[in-house]
DODREN-836389 format. One record per residue (C-alpha): residue in one letter; x, y, z. Coordinates in steps of 0.001 Angstrom, whole numbers, plus 500000, padded with zeros to 6 digits. Each point is the difference from the previous one (the first is absolute). Example, Ala and Ser with C-alpha at 12.3 -4.5 7.8 and 13.67 -1.06 7.14 Angstrom:
<lodren r="A" X="512300" Y="495500" Z="507800"/>
<lodren r="S" X="501370" Y="503440" Z="499340"/>
//
This chain:
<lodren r="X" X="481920" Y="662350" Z="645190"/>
<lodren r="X" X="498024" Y="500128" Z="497174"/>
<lodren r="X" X="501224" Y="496991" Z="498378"/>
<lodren r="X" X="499568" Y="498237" Z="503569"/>
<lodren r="X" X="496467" Y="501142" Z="499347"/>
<lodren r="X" X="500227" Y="498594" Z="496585"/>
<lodren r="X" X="501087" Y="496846" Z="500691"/>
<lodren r="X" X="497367" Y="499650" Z="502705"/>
<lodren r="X" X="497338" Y="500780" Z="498368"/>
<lodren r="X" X="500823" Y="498081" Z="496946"/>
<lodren r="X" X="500229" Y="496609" Z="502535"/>
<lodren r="X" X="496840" Y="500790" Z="501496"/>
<lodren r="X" X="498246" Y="500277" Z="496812"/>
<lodren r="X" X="501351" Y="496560" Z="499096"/>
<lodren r="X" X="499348" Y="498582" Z="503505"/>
<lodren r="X" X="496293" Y="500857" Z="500251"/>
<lodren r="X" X="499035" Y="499288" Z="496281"/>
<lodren r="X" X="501567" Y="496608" Z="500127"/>
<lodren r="X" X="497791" Y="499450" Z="503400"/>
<lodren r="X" X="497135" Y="501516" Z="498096"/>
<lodren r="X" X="500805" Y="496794" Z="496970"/>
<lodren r="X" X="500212" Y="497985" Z="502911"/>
<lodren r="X" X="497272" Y="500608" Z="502015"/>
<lodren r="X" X="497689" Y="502931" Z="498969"/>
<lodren r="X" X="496662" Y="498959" Z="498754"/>
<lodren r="X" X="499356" Y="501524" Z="496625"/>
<lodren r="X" X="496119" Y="498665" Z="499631"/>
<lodren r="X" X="498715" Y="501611" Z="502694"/>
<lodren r="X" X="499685" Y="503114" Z="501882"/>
<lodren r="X" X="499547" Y="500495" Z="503661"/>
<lodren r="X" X="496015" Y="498898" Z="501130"/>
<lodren r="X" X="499457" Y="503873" Z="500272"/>
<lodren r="X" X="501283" Y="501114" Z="496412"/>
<lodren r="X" X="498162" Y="496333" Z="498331"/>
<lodren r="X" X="496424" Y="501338" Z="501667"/>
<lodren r="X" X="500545" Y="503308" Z="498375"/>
<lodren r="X" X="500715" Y="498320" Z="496542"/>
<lodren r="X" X="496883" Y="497709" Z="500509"/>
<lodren r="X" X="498456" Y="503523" Z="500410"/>
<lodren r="X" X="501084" Y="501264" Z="496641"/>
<lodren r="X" X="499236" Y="497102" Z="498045"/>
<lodren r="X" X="496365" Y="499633" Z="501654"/>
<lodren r="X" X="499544" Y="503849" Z="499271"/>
<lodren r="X" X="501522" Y="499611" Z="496084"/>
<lodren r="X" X="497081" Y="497411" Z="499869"/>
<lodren r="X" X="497223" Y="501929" Z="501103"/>
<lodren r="X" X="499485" Y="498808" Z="503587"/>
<lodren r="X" X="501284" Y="503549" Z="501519"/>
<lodren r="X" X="502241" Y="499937" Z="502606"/>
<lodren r="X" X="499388" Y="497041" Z="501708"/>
<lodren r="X" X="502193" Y="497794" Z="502072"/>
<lodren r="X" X="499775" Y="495880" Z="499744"/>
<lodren r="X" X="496541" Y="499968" Z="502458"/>
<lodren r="X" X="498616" Y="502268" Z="497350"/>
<lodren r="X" X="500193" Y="503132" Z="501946"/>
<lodren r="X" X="501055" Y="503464" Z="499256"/>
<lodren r="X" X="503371" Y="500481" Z="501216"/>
<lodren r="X" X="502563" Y="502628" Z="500682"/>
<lodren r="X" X="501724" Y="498450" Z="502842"/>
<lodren r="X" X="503596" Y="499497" Z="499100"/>
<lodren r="X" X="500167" Y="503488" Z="497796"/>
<lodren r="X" X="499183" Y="501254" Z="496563"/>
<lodren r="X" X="503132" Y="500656" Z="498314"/>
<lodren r="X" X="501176" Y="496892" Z="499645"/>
<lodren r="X" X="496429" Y="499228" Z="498557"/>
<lodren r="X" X="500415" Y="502516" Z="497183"/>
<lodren r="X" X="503501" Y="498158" Z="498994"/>
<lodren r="X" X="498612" Y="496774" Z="499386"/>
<lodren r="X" X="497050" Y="501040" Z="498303"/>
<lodren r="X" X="503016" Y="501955" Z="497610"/>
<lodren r="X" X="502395" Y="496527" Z="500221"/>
<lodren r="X" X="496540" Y="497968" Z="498815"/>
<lodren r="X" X="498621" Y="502213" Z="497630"/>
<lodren r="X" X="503798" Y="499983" Z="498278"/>
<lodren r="X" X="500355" Y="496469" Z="499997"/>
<lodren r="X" X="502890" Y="500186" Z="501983"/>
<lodren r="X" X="500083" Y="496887" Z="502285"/>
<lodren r="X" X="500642" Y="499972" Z="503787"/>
<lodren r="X" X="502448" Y="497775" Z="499771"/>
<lodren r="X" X="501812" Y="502752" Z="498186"/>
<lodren r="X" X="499072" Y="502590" Z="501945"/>
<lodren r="X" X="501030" Y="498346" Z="503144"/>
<lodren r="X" X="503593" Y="499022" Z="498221"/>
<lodren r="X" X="500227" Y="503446" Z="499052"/>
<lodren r="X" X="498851" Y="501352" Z="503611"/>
<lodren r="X" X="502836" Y="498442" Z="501663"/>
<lodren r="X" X="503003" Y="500763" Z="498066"/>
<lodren r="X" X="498639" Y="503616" Z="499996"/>
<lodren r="X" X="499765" Y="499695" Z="504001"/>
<lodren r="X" X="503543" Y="498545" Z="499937"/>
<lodren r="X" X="501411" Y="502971" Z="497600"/>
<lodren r="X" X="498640" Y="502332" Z="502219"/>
<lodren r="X" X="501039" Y="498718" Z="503197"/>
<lodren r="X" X="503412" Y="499396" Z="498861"/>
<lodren r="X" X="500223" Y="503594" Z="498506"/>
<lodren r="X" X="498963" Y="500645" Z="504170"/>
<lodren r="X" X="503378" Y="498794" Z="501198"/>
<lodren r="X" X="502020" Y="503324" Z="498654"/>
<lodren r="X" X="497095" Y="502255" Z="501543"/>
<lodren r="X" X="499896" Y="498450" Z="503220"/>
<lodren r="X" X="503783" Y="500187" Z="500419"/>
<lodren r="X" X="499519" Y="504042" Z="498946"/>
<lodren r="X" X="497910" Y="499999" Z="502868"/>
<lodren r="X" X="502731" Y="498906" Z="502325"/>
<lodren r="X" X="502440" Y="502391" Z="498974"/>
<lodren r="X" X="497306" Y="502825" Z="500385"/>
<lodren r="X" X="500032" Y="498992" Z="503730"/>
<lodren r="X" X="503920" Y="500214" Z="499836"/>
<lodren r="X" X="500847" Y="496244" Z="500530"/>
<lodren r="X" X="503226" Y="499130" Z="498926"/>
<lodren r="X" X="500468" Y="497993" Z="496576"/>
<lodren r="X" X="501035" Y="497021" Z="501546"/>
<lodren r="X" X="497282" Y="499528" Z="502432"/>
<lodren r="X" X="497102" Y="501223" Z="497329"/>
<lodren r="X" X="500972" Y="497443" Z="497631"/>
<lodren r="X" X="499633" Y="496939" Z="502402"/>
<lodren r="X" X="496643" Y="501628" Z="500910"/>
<lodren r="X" X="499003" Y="499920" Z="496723"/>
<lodren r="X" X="501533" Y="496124" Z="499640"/>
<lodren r="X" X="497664" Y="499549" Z="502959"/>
<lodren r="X" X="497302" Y="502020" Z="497685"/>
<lodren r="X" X="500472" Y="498256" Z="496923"/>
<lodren r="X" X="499781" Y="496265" Z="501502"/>
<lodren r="X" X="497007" Y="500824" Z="502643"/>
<lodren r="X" X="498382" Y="496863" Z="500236"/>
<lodren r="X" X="496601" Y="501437" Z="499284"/>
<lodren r="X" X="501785" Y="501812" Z="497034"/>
<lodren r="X" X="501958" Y="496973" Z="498685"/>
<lodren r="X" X="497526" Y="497437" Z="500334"/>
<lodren r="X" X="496750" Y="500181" Z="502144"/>
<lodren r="X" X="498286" Y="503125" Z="498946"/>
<lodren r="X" X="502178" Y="500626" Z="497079"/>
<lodren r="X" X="499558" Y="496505" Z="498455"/>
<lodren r="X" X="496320" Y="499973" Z="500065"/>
<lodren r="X" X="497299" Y="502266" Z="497597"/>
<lodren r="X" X="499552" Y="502961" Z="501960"/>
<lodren r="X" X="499450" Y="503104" Z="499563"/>
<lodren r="X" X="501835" Y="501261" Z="503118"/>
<lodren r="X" X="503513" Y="499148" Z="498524"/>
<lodren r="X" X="499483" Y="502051" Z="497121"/>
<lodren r="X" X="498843" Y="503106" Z="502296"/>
<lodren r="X" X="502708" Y="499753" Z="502663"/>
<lodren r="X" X="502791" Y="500836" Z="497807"/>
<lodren r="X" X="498036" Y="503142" Z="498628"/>
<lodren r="X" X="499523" Y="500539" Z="503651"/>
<lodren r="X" X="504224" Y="500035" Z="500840"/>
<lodren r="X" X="500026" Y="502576" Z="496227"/>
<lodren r="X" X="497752" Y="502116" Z="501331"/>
<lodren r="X" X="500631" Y="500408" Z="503535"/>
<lodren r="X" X="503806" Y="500502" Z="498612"/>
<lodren r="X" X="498878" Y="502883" Z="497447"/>
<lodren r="X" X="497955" Y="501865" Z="503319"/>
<lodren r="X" X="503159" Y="500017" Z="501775"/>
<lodren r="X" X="502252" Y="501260" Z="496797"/>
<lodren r="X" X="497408" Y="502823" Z="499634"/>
<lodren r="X" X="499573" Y="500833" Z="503706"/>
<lodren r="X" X="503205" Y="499613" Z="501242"/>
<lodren r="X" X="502258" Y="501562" Z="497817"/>
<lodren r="X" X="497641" Y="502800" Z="499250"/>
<lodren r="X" X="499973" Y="498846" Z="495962"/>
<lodren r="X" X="497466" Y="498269" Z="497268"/>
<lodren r="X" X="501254" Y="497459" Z="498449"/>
<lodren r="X" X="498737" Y="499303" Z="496795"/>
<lodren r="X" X="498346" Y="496566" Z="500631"/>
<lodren r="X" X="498617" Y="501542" Z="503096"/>
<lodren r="X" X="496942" Y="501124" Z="497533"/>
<lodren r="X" X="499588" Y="496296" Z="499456"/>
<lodren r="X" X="498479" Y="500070" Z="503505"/>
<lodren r="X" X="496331" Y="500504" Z="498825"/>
<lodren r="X" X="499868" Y="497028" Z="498252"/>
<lodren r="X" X="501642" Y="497642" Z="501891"/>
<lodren r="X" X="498261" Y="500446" Z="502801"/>
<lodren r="X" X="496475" Y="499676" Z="498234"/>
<lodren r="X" X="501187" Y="496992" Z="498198"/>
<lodren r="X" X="501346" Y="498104" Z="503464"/>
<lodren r="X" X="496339" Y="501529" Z="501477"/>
<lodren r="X" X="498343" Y="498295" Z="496812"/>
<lodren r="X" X="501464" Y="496654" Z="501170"/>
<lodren r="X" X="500171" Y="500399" Z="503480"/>
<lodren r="X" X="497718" Y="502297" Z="501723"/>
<lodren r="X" X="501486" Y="499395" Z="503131"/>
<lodren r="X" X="502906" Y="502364" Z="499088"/>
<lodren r="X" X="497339" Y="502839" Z="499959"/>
<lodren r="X" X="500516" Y="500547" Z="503210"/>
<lodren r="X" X="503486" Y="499261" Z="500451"/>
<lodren r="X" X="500636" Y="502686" Z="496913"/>
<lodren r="X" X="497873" Y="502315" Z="501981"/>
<lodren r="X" X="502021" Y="499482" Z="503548"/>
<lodren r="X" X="503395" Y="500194" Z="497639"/>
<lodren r="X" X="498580" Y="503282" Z="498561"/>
<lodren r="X" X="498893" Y="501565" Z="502640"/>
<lodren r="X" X="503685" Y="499716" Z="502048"/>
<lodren r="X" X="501627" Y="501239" Z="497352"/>
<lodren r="X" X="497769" Y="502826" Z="499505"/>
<lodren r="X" X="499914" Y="501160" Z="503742"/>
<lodren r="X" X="503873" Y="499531" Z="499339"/>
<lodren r="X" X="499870" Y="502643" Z="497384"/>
<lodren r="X" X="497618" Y="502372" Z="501739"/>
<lodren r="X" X="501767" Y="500086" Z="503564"/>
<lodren r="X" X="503371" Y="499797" Z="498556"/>
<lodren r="X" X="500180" Y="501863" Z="496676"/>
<lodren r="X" X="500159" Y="503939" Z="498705"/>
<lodren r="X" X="500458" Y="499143" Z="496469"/>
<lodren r="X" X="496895" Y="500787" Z="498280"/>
<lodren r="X" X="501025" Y="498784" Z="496727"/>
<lodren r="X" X="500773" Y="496708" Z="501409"/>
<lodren r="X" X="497123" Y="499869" Z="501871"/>
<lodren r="X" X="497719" Y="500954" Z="496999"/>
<lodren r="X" X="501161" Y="497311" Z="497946"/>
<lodren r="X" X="499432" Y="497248" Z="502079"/>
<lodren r="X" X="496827" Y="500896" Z="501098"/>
<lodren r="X" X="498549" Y="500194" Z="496291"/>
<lodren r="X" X="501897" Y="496396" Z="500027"/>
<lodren r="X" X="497588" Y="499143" Z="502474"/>
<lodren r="X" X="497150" Y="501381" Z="498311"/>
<lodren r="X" X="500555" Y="498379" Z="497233"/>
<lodren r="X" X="500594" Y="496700" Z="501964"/>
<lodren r="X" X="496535" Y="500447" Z="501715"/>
<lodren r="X" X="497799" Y="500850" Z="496406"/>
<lodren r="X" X="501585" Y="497091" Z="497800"/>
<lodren r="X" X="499467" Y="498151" Z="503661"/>
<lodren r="X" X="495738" Y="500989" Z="499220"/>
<lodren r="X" X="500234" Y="499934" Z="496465"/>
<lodren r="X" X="501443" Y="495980" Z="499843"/>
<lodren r="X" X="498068" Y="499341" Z="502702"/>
<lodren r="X" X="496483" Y="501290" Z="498405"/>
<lodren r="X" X="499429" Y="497127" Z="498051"/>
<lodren r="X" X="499780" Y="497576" Z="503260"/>
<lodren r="X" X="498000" Y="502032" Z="501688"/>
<lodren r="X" X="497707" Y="500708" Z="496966"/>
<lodren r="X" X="499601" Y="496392" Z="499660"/>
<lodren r="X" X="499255" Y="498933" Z="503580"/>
<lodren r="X" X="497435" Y="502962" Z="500251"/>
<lodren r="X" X="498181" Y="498711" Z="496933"/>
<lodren r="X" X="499888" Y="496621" Z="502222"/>
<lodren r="X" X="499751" Y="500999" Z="503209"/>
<lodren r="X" X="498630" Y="503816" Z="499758"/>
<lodren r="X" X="503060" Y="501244" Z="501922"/>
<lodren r="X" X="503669" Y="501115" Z="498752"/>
<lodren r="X" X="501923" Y="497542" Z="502174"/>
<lodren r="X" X="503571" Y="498023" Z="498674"/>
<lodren r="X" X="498945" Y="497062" Z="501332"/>
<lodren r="X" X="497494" Y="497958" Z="502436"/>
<lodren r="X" X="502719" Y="498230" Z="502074"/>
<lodren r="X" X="500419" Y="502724" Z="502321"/>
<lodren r="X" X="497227" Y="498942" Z="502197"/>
<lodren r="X" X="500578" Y="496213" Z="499807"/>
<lodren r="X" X="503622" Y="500667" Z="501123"/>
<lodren r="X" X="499019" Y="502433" Z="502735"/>
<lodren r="X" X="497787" Y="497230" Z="501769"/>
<lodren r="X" X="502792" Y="497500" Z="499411"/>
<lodren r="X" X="501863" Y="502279" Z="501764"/>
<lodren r="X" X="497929" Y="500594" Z="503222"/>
<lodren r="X" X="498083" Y="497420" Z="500903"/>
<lodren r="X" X="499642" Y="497530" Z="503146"/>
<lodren r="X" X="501798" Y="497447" Z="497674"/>
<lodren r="X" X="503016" Y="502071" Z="498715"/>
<lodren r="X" X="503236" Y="499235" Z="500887"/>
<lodren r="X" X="501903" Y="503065" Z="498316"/>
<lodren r="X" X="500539" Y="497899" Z="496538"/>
<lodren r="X" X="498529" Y="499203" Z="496627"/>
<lodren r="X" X="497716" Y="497206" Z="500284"/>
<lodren r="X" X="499431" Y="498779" Z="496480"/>
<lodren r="X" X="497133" Y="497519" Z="500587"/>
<lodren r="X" X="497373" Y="502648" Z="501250"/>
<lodren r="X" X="497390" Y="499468" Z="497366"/>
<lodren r="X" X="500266" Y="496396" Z="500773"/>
<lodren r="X" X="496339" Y="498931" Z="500776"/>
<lodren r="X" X="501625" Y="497635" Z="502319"/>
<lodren r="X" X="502124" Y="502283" Z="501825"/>
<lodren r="X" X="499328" Y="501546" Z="503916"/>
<lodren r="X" X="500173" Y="503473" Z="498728"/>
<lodren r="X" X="497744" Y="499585" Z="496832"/>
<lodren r="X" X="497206" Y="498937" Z="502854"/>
<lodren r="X" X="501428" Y="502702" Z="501927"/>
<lodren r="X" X="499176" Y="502409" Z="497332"/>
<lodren r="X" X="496350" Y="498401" Z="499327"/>
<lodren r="X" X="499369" Y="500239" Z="503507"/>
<lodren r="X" X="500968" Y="503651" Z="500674"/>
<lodren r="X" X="499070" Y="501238" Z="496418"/>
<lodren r="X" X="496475" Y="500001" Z="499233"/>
<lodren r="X" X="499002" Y="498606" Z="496790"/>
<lodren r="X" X="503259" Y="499333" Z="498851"/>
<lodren r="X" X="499130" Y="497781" Z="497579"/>
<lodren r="X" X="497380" Y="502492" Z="498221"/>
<lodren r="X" X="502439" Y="502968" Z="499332"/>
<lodren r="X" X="502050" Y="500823" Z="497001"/>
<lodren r="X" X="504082" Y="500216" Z="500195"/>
<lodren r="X" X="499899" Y="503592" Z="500593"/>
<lodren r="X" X="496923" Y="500103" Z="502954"/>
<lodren r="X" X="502253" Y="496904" Z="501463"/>
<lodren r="X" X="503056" Y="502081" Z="500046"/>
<lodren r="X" X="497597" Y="503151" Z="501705"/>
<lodren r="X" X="499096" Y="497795" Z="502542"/>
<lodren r="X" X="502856" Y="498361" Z="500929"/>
<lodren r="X" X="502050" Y="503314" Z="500442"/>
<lodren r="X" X="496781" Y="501056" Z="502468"/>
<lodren r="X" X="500677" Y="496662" Z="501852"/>
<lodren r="X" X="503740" Y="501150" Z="500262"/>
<lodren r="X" X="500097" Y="503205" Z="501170"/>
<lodren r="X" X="496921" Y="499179" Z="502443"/>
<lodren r="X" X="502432" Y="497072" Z="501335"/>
<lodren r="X" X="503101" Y="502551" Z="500252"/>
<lodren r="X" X="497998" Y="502759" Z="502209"/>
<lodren r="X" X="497918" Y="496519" Z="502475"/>
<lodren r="X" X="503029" Y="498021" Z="500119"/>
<lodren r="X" X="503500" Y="502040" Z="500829"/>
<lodren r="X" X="501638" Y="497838" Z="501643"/>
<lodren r="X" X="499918" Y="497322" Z="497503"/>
<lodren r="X" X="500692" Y="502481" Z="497657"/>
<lodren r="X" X="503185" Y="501303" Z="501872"/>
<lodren r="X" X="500629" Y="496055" Z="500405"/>
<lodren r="X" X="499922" Y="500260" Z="496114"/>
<lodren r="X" X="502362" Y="503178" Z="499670"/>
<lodren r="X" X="502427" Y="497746" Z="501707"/>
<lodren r="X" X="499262" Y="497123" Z="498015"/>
<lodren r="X" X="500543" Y="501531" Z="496985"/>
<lodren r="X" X="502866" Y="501355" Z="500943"/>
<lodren r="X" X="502119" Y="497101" Z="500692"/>
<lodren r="X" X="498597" Y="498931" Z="496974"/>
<lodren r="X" X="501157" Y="502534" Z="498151"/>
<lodren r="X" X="503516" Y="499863" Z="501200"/>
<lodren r="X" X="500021" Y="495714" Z="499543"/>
<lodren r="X" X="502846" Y="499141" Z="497818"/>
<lodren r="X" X="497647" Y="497907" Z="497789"/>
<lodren r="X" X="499590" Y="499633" Z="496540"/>
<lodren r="X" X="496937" Y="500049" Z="498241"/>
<lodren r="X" X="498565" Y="496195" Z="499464"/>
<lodren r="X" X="503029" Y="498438" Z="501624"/>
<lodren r="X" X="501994" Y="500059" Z="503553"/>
<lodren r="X" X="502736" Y="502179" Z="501255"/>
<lodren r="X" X="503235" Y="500251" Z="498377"/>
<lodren r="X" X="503767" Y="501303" Z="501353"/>
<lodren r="X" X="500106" Y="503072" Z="498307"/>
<lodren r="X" X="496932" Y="500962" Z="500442"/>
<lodren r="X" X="500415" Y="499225" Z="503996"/>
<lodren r="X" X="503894" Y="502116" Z="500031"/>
<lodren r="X" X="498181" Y="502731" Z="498229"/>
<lodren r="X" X="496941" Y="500344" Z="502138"/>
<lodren r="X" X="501503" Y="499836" Z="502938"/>
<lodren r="X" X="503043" Y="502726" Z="498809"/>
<lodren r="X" X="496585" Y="502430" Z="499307"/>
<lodren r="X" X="498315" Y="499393" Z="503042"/>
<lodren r="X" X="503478" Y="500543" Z="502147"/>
<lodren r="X" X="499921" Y="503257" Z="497690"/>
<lodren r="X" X="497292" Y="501266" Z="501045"/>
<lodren r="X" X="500457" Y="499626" Z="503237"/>
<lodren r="X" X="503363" Y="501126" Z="500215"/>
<lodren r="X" X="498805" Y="503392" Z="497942"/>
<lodren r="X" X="497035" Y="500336" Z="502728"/>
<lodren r="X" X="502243" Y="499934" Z="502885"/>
<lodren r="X" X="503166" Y="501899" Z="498423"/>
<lodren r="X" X="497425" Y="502549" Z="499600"/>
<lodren r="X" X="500990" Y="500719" Z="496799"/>
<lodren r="X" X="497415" Y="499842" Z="497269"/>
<lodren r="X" X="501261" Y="502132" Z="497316"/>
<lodren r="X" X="498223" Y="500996" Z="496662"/>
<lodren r="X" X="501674" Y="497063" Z="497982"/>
<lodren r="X" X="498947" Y="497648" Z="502525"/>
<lodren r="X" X="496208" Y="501077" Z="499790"/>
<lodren r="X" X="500041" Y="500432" Z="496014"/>
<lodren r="X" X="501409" Y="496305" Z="500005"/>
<lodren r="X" X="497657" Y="498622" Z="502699"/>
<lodren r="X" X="496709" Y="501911" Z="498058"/>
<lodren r="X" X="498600" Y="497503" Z="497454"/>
<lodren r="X" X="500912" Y="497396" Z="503172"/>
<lodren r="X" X="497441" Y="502154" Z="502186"/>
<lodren r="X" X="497883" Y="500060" Z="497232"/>
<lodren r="X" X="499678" Y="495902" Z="499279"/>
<lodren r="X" X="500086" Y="499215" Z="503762"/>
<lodren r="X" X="497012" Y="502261" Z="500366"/>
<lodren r="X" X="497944" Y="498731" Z="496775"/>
<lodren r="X" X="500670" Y="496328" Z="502047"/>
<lodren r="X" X="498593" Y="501621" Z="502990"/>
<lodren r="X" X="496973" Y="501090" Z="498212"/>
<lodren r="X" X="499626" Y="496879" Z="498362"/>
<lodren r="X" X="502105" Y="497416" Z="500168"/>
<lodren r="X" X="503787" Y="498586" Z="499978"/>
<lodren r="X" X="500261" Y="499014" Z="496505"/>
<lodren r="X" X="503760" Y="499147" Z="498993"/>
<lodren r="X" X="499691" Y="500687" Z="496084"/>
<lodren r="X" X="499308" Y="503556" Z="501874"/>
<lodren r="X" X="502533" Y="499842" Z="502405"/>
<lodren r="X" X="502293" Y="498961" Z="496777"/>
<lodren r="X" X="499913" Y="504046" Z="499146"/>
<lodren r="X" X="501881" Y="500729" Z="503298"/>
<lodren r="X" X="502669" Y="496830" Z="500303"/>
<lodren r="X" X="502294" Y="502212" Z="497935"/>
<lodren r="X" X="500022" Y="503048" Z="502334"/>
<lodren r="X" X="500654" Y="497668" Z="502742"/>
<lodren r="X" X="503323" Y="499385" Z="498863"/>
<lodren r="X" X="500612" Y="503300" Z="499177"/>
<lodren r="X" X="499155" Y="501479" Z="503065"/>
<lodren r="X" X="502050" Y="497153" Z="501714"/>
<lodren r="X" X="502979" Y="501092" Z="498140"/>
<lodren r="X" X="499260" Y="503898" Z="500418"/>
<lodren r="X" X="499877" Y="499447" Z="503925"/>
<lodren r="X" X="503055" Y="498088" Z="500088"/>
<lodren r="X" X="502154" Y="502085" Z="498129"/>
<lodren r="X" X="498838" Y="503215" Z="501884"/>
<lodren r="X" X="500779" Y="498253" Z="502836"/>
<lodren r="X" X="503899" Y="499180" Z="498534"/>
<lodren r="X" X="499802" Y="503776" Z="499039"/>
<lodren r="X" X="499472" Y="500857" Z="503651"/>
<lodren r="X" X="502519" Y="497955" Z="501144"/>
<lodren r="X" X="502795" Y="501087" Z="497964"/>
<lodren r="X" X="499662" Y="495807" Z="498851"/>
<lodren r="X" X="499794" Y="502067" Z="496280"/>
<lodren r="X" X="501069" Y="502796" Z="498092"/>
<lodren r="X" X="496845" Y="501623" Z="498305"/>
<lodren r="X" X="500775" Y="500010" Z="496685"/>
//
C-alpha cells in the first residue's frame, strides 16, 4: 500500500502543479489578501493602517498584514511570494494524502476501500482545481487540518503520544494565524476529544500529558495572537482580531439575506447598502470598527424581532450548506455522488440509531463549520474544511454497515 500511496501522491503533485502552470495566477492574490498588502505598503509609508478610501482598517485580519510588511521590507516580491505560496500549499496537501488514508484505517476500513477514498480525496474537485488552484489560504490550512485531527485520534485512541503529537501547539496557532475561522473549529475538535478523555479514561499519565498539550496549545494560541490584538487596540482601543465580525453578522440576518455570501454589499448601488443606511444611523460617519458594533446590534436585534425569518434562514442555510457546489463555479459529479452518499449517511446513522463515538469524532469539525454558517453565513472556502470528512464519514457508515451485515470481514 504504501507504494500505491506513493505513486498517488507523486501523480497528484504533477497533476495540480501542471494546472497551477496552466492556470494559476501568479501576480495576484485573492481581493482579500491584495487589500491587506495595500495595507502594509500604505503603513511602511507612513499613512498607518489605512485601506484604499484612506481609512484605518483591520477588516480582513492582521497577520497577514505583518507578512507583507516583512515580504516588502525584504525586497522579496509578491510575485515570488505568491509562486512560492502555492507550491508550499501543494507540498503540503500532497504530504495530506498518506494522513488522510491513516485516518481511514483508524476507523478500520479495509485497504482496498480506503485507498479509493483517498483517490476520491486526492482528485476532489475543490482540491484539484477550484479551491486548490486558486491563492488561498484555506488550501494550505485544510491539510494541517486532516494532520492534526489524525494526531488527536493517534493520541486518544490508542492511549499513546506520538512524538509529532507535540507539534500540535503550533500548528494549530499557525492555521489560526491564517484562518481564524478554525478557532472555533479547533476549540469544538478539542473539546470532544477532551470530554473523550475525561468520561472515558483512568490513566492519569495519559491524561496529564495531553492536557499540558492543550495548555500549551492555548498560551502560544495568546502569545501569536498578541500582536493582532495589540495592534487593533492601538487603532481601535479594543483587543479584537478583526472588525469583520459585525459586518458578516448583519450579512447574515437581515430582511435581505438569503443564507449566502453576497459579495457586492458595500456597493453604494446595491439594495442592502441602502438597507444598511436606512436601518443604521449615521452609517456613513462611523469608523470600520463602530460600523462593525453597529451592525452586529442590527443583527442580533433582527434574530430576537424576526424568528421566523430567521428559522426560514436556518433552513436556508442549510440546504446551502449541503449544495454540491463549488466555490465560484456550478455543480460538479463528484461533488453531487459524494454529497448525496453523506446526506444518505446521516440519515441512515439517525434512524439505525446507532451513533457511535467514531461517528461523532468524525462528524465534529462538520458540526462545528455548519454552525459558524449558521451564525454567519454559508461560505464554501469554509465549508471546504469539512468536504473531506464528508467522504470519510460516507465511507465509515458504509463499511459499518457491510460489517453488520456479514457483507465484510473486519480486518
Amino acid at each position: 500500500m504504501k507504494r500505491k500511496l506513493l505513486i498517488l501522491s507523486a501523480i497528484v503533485f504533477i497533476i495540480k502543479a501542471l494546472l497551477l502552470i496552466h492556470s494559476g495566477n501568479f501576480e495576484t492574490m485573492n481581493p482579500d489578501e491584495e487589500s491587506n498588502f495595500l495595507i502594509a505598503t500604505n503603513y511602511l509609508e507612513g499613512k498607518n493602517y489605512t485601506n484604499s478610501s484612506g481609512e484605518l482598517s483591520s477588516f480582513h485580519g492582521s497577520f497577514t498584514v505583518f507578512l507583507y510588511q516583512y515580504l516588502i521590507q525584504n525586497n522579496i516580491s509578491k510575485e515570488s511570494y505568491i509562486i512560492f505560496y502555492h507550491f508550499l500549499a501543494l507540498l503540503v496537501f500532497v504530504l495530506s494524502i498518506s494522513y488522510f488514508y491513516k485516518l481511514l484505517r483508524h476507523f478500520r476500513i479495509p485497504e482496498n476501500i480506503a485507498f479509493l477514498s483517498v483517490v476520491l480525496y486526492s482528485f476532489y474537485p475543490s482540491n484539484i482545481y477550484y479551491i486548490g488552484n486558486l491563492f488561498t489560504y484555506e488550501k494550505f490550512v485544510l491539510p494541517i487540518l486532516i494532520f492534526i485531527f489524525y494526531l488527536l485520534l493517534e493520541a486518544f485512541k490508542k492511549n499513546i503520544i506520538n512524538k509529532l503529537f507535540w507539534t500540535l501547539p503550533i500548528l494549530v496557532s499557525i492555521s489560526c494565524l491564517f484562518r481564524a475561522q478554525l478557532i472555533f473549529v479547533y476549540f469544538l475538535l478539542f473539546v470532544t476529544f477532551g470530554v473523550y478523555a475525561i468520561v472515558f479514561w483512568r490513566k492519569q499519565k495519559v491524561i496529564k500529558e495531553k492536557s499540558i498539550t492543550y495548555l500549551l496549545t492555548g498560551f502560544l494560541m495568546i502569545l501569536t495572537h498578541f500582536p493582532l490584538l495589540n495592534k487593533n487596540h492601538k487603532m481601535f482601543g479594543k483587543y479584537i482580531l478583526s472588525t469583520q465580525i459585525g459586518y458578516e453578522l448583519m450579512q447574515g440576518h437581515n430582511d435581505f439575506a438569503r443564507g449566502s455570501w453576497f459579495g457586492g454589499w458595500s456597493n453604494k448601488e446595491s439594495m442592502y447598502y441602502k438597507y444598511s443606511k436606512e436601518n443604521i444611523t449615521n452609517l456613513d460617519d462611523l469608523n470600520e470598527y463602530e460600523e462593525g458594533i453597529k451592525r452586529k446590534e442590527f443583527a442580533l436585534n433582527w434574530i430576537k424581532n424576526n424568528p421566523k425569518k430567521e428559522m426560514e434562514l436556518v433552513l436556508r442555510k442549510t440546504g446551502i450548506f449541503i449544495l454540491p457546489k463549488n466555490y465560484e463555479t456550478g455543480y460538479n459529479i463528484i461533488n453531487i455522488i459524494v454529497h448525496l452518499m453523506f446526506i444518505s449517511a446521516v440519515l441512515f446513522m439517525i434512524l439505525r440509531r446507532k451513533i457511535d463515538l467514531n461517528s461523532i469524532f468524525i462528524l465534529s469539525p462538520i458540526i462545528a463549520v455548519y454552525t459558524l454558517c449558521q451564525i454567519f453565513f454559508v461560505g464554501l472556502r469554509w465549508r471546504y474544511y469539512v468536504e473531506p470528512f464528508f467522504i470519510l464519514f460516507a465511507t465509515y457508515q458504509i463499511v459499518e454497515y457491510a460489517y453488520a451485515q456479514q457483507w465484510l470481514k473486519r480486518q
